[in-house]
DRENVOVO-604406 format. One line per 2 residues: number of its first residue (from 0); their letters; for each residue x, y, z of C-alpha. Coordinates in pm, 1 decimal. Each point is the difference from the previous one (the first is absolute). Layout:
# DRENVOVO-604406
NUM> a> X Y Z  ...
//
This chain:
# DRENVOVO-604406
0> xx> 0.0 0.0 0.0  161.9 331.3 -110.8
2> xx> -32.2 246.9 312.5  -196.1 304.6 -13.9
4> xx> 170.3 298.0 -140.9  89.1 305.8 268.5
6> xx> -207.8 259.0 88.9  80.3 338.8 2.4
8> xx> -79.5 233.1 293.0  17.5 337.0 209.6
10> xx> 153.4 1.3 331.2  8.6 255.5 319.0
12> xx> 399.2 66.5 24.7  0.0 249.1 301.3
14> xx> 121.0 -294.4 181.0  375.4 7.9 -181.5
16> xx> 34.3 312.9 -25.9  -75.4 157.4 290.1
18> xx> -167.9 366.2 -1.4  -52.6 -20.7 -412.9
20> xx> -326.7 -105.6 -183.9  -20.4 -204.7 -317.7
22> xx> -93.0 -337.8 -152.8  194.5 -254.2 -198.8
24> xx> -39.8 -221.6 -211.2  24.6 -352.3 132.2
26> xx> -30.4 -368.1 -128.8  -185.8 -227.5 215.8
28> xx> 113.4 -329.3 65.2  -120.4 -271.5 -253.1
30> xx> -238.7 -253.9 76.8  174.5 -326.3 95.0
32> xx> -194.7 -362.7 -127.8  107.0 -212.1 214.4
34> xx> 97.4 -371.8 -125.5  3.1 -255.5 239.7
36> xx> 313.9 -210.4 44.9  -34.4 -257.9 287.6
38> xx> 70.2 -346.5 -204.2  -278.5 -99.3 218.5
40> xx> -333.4 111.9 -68.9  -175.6 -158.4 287.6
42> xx> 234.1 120.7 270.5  -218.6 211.9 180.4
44> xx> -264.9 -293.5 49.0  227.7 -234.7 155.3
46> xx> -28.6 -78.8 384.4  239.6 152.1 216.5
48> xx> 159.6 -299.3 140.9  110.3 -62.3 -411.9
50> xx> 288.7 284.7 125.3  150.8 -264.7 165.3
52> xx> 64.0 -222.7 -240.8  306.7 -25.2 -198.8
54> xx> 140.5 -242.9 -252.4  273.8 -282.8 175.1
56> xx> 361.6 61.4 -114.4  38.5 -361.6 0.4
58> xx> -322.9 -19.0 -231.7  163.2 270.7 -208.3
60> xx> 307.4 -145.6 -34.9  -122.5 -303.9 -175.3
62> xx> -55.1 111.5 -336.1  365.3 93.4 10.3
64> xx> 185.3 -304.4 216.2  -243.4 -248.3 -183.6
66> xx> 261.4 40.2 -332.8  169.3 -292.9 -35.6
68> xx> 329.0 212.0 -65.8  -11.3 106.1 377.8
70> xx> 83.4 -208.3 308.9  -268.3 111.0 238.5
72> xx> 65.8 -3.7 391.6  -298.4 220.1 1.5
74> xx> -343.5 -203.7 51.6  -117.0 -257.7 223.0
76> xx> -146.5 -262.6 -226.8  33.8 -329.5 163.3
78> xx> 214.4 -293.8 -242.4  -256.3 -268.5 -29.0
80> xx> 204.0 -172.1 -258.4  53.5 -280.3 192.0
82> xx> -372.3 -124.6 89.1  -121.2 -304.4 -130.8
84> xx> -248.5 95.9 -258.1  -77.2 -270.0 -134.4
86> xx> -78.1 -88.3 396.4  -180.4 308.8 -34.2
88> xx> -134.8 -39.0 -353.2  -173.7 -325.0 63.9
90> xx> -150.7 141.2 330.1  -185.8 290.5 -166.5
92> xx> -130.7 -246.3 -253.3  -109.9 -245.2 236.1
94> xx> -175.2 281.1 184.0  -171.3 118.6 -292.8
96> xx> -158.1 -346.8 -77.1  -74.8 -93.8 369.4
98> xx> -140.0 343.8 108.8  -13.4 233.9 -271.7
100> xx> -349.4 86.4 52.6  86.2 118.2 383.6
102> xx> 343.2 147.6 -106.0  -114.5 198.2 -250.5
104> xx> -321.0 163.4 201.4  -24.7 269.4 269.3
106> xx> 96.3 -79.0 341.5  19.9 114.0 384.2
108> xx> 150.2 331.6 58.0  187.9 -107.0 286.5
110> xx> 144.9 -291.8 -225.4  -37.8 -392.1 -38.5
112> xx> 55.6 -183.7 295.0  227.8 -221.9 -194.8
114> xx> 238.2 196.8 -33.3  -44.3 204.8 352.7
116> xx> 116.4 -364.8 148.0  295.0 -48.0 -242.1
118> xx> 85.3 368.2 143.4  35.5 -75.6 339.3
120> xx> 160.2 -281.0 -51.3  271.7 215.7 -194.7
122> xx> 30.1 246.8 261.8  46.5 -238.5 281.0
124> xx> 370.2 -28.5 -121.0  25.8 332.1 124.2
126> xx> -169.3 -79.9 346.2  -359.8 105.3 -93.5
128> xx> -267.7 -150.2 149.4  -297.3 113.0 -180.5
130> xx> -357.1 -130.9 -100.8  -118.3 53.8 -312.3
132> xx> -289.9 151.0 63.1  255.7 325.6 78.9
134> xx> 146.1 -8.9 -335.0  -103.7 250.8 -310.9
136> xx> 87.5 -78.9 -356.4  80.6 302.3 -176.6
138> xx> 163.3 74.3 -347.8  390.4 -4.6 105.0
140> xx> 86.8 144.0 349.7  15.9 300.2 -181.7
142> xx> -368.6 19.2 -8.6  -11.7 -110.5 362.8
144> xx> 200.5 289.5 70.4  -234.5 232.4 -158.5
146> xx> -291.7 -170.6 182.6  161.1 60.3 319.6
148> xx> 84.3 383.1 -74.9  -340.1 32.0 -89.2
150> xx> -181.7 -117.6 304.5  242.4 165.9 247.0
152> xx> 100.0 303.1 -99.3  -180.1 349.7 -69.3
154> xx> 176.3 289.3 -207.8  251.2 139.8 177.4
156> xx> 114.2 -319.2 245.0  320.1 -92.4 94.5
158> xx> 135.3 -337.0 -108.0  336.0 -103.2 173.8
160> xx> 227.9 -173.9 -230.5  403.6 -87.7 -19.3
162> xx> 271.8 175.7 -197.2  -2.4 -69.9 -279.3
164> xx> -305.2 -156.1 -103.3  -192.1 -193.2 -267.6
166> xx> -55.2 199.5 -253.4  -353.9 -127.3 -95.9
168> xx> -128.4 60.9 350.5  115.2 337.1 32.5
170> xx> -177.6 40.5 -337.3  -366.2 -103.9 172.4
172> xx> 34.5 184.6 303.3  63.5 309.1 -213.2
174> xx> -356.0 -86.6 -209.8  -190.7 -25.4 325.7
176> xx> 175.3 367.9 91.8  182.5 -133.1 296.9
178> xx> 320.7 130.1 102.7  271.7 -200.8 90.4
180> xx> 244.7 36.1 224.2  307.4 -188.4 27.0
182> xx> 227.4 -220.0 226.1  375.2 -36.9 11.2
184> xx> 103.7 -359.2 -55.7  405.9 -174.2 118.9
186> xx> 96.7 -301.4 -56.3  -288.8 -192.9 226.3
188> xx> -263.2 211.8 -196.2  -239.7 256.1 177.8
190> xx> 149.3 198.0 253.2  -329.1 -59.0 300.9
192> xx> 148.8 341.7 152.7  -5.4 182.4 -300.8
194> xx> -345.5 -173.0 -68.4  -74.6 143.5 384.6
196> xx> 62.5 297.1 -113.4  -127.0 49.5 -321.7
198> xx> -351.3 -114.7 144.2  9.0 221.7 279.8
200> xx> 150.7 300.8 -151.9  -307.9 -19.0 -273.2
202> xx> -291.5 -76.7 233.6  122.3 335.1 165.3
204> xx> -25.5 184.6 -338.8  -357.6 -111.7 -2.8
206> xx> 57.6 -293.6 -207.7  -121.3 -324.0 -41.3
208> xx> 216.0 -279.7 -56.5  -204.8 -328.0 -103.0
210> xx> 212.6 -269.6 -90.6  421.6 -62.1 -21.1
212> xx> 65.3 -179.7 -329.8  264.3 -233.0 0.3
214> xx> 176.3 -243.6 -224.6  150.6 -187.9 251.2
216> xx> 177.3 -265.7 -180.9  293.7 105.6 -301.4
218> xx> -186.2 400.3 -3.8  -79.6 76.1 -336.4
220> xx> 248.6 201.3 -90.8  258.6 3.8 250.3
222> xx> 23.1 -394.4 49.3  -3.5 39.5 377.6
224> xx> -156.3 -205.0 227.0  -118.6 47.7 368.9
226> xx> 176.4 -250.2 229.5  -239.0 -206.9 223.7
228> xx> 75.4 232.2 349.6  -60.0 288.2 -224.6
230> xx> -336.9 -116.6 -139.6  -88.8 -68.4 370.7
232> xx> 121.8 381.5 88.8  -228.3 136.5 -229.4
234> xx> -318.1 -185.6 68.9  36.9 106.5 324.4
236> xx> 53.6 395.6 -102.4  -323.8 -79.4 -194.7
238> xx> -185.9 -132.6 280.4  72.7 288.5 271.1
240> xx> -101.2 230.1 -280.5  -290.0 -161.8 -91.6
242> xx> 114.7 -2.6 -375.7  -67.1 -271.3 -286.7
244> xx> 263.3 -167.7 -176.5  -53.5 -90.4 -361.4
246> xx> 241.5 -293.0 -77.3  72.1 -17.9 -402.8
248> xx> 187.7 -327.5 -29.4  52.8 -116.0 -333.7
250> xx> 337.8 -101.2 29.9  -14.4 -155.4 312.6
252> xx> 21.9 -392.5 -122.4  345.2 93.1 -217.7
254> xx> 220.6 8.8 314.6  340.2 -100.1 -200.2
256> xx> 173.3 -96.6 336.1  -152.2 -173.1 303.8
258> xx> -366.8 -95.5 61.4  -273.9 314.2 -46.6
260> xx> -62.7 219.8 305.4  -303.2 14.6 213.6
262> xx> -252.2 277.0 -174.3  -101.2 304.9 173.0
264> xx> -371.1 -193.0 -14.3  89.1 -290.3 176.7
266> xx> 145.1 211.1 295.5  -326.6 207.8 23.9
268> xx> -363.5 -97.4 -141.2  -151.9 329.9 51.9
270> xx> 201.1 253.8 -16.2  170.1 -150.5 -346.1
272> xx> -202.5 38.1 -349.1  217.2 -262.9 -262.8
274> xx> 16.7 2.7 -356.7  124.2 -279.2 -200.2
276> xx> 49.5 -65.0 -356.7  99.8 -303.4 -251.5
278> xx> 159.9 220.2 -247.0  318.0 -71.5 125.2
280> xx> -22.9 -383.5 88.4  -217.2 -106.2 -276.6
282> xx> -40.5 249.1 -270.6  -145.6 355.7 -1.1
284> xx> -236.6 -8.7 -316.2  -267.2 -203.8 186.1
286> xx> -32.3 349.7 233.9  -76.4 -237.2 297.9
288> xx> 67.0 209.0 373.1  -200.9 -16.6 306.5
290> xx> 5.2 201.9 302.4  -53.3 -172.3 340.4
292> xx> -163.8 229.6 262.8  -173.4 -7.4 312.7
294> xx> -387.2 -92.9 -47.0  -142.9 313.2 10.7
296> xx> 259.4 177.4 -220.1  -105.7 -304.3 -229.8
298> xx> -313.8 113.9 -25.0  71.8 331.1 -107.8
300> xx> 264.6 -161.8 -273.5  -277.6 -174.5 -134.2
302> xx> -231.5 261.8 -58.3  231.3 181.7 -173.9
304> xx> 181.6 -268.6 -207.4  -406.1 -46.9 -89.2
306> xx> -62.1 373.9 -100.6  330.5 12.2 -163.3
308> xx> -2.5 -334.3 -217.1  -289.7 -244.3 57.9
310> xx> 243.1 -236.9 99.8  328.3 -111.6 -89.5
312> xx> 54.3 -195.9 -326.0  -134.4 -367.0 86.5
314> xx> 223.1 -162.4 -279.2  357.1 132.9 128.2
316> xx> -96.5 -99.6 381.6  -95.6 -401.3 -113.1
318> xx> 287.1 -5.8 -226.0  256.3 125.6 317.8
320> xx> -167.8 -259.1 165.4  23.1 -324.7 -250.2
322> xx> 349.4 133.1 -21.7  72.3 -14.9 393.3
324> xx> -174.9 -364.8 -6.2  168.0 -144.1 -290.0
326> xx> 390.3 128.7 3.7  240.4 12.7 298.0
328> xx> 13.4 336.4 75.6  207.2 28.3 273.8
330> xx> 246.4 -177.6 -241.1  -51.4 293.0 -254.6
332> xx> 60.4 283.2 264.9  316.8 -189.7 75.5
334> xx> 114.7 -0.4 -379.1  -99.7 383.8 -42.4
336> xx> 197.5 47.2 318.5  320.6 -192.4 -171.7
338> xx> -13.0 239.3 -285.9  -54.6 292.9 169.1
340> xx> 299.2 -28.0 193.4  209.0 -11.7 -319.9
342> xx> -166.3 306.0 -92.5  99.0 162.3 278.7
344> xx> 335.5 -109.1 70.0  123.9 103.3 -351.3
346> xx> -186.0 373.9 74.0  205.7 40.0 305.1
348> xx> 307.4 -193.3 -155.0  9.5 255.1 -314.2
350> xx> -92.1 323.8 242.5  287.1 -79.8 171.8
352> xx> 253.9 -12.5 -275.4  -174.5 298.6 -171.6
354> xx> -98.6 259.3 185.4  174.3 322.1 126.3
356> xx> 147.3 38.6 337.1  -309.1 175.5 248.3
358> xx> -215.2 -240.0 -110.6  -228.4 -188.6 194.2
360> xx> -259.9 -251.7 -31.8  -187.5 -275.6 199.6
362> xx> 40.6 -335.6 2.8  -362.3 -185.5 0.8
364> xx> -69.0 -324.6 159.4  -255.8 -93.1 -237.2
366> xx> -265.4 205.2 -228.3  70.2 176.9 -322.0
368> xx> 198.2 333.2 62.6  292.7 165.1 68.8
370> xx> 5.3 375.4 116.6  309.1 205.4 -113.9
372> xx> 143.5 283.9 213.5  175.7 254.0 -296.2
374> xx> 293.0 199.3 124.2  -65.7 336.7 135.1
376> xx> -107.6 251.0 -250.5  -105.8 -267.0 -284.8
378> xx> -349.1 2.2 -90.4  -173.9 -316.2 -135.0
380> xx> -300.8 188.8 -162.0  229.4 210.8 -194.2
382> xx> 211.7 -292.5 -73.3  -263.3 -227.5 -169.8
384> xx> -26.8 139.9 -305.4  354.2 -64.2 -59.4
386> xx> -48.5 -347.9 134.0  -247.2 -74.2 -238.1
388> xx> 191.8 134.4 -274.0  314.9 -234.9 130.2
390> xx> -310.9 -273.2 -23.1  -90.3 -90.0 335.5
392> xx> -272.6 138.6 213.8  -98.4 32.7 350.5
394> xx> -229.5 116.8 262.4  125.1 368.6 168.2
396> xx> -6.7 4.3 324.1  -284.4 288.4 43.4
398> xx> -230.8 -223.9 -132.2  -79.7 -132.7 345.3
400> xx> -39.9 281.9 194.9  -294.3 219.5 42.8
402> xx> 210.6 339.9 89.5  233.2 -55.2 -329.8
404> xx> 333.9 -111.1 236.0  183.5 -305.2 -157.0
406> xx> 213.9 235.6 -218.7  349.0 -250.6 17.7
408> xx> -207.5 -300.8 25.6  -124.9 -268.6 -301.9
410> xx> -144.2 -311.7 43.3  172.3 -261.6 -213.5
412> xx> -224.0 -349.1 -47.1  131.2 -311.5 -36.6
414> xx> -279.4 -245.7 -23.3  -43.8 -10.0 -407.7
416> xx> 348.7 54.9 -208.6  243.4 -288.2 -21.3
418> xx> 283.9 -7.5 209.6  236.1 98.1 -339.3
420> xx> -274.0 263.6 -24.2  -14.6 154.1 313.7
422> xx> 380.0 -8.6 8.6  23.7 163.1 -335.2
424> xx> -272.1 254.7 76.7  179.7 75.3 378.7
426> xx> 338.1 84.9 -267.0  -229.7 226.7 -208.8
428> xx> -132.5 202.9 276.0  320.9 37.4 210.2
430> xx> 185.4 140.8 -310.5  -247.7 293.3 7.4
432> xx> 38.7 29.0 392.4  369.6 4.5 -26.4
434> xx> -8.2 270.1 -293.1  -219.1 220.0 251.4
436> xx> 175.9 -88.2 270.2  316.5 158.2 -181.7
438> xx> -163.8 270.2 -51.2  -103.0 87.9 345.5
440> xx> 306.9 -72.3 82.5  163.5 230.6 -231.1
442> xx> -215.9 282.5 37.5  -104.6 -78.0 392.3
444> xx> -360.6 16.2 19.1  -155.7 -77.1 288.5
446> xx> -345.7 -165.5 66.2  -269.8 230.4 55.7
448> xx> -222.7 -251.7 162.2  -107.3 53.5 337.2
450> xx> 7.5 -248.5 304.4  -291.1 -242.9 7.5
452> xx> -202.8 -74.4 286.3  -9.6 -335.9 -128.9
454> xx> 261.7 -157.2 -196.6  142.3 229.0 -251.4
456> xx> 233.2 -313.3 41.4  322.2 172.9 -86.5
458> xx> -27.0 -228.2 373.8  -142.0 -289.3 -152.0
460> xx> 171.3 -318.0 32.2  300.3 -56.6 -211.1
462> xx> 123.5 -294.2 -210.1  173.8 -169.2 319.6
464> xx> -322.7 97.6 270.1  -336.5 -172.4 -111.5
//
């Protein structure tokens, strides 16, 4: 649209000149059309709690680290190359011709009791004693997760977590407009002082803390896991304060040295809510995760797992099941244990022969991660795009914080490259941390990161301290 042409005028200038009468000329501003820009026309209709939401940088990365040119120590896909399909194969297709009708129909929102029972039984390696009739299917712990969120928390809650944290929960509690505040970790995981404090010090800012999140077992990212007096400490911190604990344990059965630890759950039936998953142990495309609460909390779960899906796909929960039945499971956890210990011994082997002096990393007793400590004044964010272009990607460190710390830090996966891979990939990346190492060096810049309240983990353990 052409705009309007300017209009001429007359205009009072006793103003300017001061004691002397006249008029000017003058040339009015033009009308201005505006032309809308947003990319998104239906911005202003979106809910509020939409703000929250932003796109996963591990999700983002995969376009990217999905190239078969580079070695990615960036996701957390499971490597489920060594099931049995045909094991598995044959199951589904028995299923199918047995109970197709029922597999393939609606079901319970709370879940079949089939595979409830194969849950428990599952979970008692870990000490649980549960009944089944506390268990909630839901679509990937992820979802249970979301459910929880949902049913505790209002906009503007606190929820309690560690430092650093999963990136995908941090990612719900922002949708739900909760605010999270954070908890330093060391070596034994969650500091119950600092957790003390952080509870305290926001209940007197007029806050309400509702749950602390934990991974307990292998944290996703850091790798570290909460010794057995420490898990103890901090269910007793959670008691005095009257405070839930939300146990996310997916990694809990891939201990790669000794026998698994007790959960959080089966030290404390109420106070502990527990979600589980099979994406790890079996395979994650069946989206099979439950979440084991006290009864009444159940009830609420179910309500919402029924407003939010029906129920939770009937066919994925029988096939888990004919799959527990038929196949040695326990067996398979043992093999997926056997090669992810070679994946992680060559990740520390090669970070050891490759990277710079000043830095760090831990050295995880089981799961899928390592977390990197950069030295001072090296920043992983600004480093990845020269990573990818060396052809290998990873997670940075700010990822999996809420108040954008994590600056030094990346999270480096193990659990889906080869060994050769991972060592090749390991080379890659410390090439381009040694080139801006160098440079710091040379030029001495310094970090401009603040100290964390939780675990900026320039204090995180170190190769020789997990």
């Amino acid at each position: 649209m052409t705009p309007a042409a300017p209009k001429r005028g007359r205009r009072w200038c006793q103003w300017y000149f001061p004691g002397r009468c006249g008029t000017v000329d003058h040339v009015s501003e033009p009308e201005v059309v505006r032309h809308d820009t947003r990319l998104d026309r239906y911005v202003d209709h979106y809910a509020a709690r939409t703000h929250g939401m932003r796109a996963s940088a591990v999700r983002a990365l995969f376009s990217v680290a999905n190239r078969p040119e580079v070695v990615s120590l960036a996701g957390g896909m499971p490597n489920i190359a060594d099931l049995p399909l045909d094991v598995v194969g044959e199951a589904i297709r028995d299923l199918v011709l047995e109970h197709g009708v029922q597999a393939m129909q609606y079901g319970s929102g709370q879940g079949e009791p089939r595979i409830r029972e194969h849950i428990c039984e599952v979970m008692a390696l870990e000490g649980i004693d549960a009944h089944p009739d506390d268990v909630t299917i839901t679509v990937g712990s992820q979802q249970g997760l979301d459910l929880v969120t949902r049913i505790f928390c209002d906009p503007g809650d606190v929820i309690v977590a560690e430092a650093p944290s999963y990136v995908g929960a941090l990612g719900t509690f922002a949708s739900y407009q909760t605010r999270v505040v954070h908890v330093t970790m060391d070596d034994d995981g969650i500091d119950p002082d600092a957790l003390r404090a952080a509870v305290e010090s926001s209940r007197r800012g007029g806050g309400r803390p509702k749950f602390l999140y934990t991974i307990p077992n292998f944290n996703n990212p850091s790798g570290i896991s909460q010794s057995l007096e420490r898990r103890r400490r901090i269910i007793d911190v959670c008691r005095e304060l009257d405070l839930l604990i939300v146990e996310d344990n997916p990694y809990g059965l891939l201990r790669l040295e000794g026998d698994p630890l007790p959960a959080l759950r089966a030290m404390d039936a109420e106070q502990v809510i527990y979600l589980g998953s099979f994406s790890k142990t079996f395979a994650p495309g069946f989206r099979v995760g439950w979440v084991l609460a006290p009864h009444a909390v159940r009830e609420k779960l179910v309500l919402a797992q029924e407003s939010a899906t029906l129920c939770p796909p009937v066919f994925s929960q029988m096939a888990v099941s004919t799959y527990l039945e038929r196949h040695d499971w326990r067996a398979q956890i043992e093999a997926f244990k056997d090669m992810y210990r070679a994946r992680r011994d060559a990740m520390l082997e090669a970070l050891r022969e490759y990277m710079p002096p000043g830095t760090t990393w831990t050295t995880p007793g089981g799961g899928f991660f390592v977390w990197v400590t950069l030295p001072d004044g090296l920043d992983a964010q600004a480093m990845l795009p020269r990573a990818v272009s060396a052809r290998v990607a990873f997670t940075p460190g700010t990822a999996f914080y809420a108040d954008g710390f994590g600056s030094r830090n990346m999270r480096l996966s193990f659990c889906y490259p080869t060994p050769e891979r991972i060592r090749e990939g390991v080379r890659r990346l410390a090439e381009v941390v040694n080139r801006e190492y160098e440079v710091n060096r040379t030029f001495g810049i310094g970090s401009q990161q603040s100290p964390h309240h939780g675990t900026d983990v320039s204090g995180a353990p170190g190769p020789d301290q997990s």
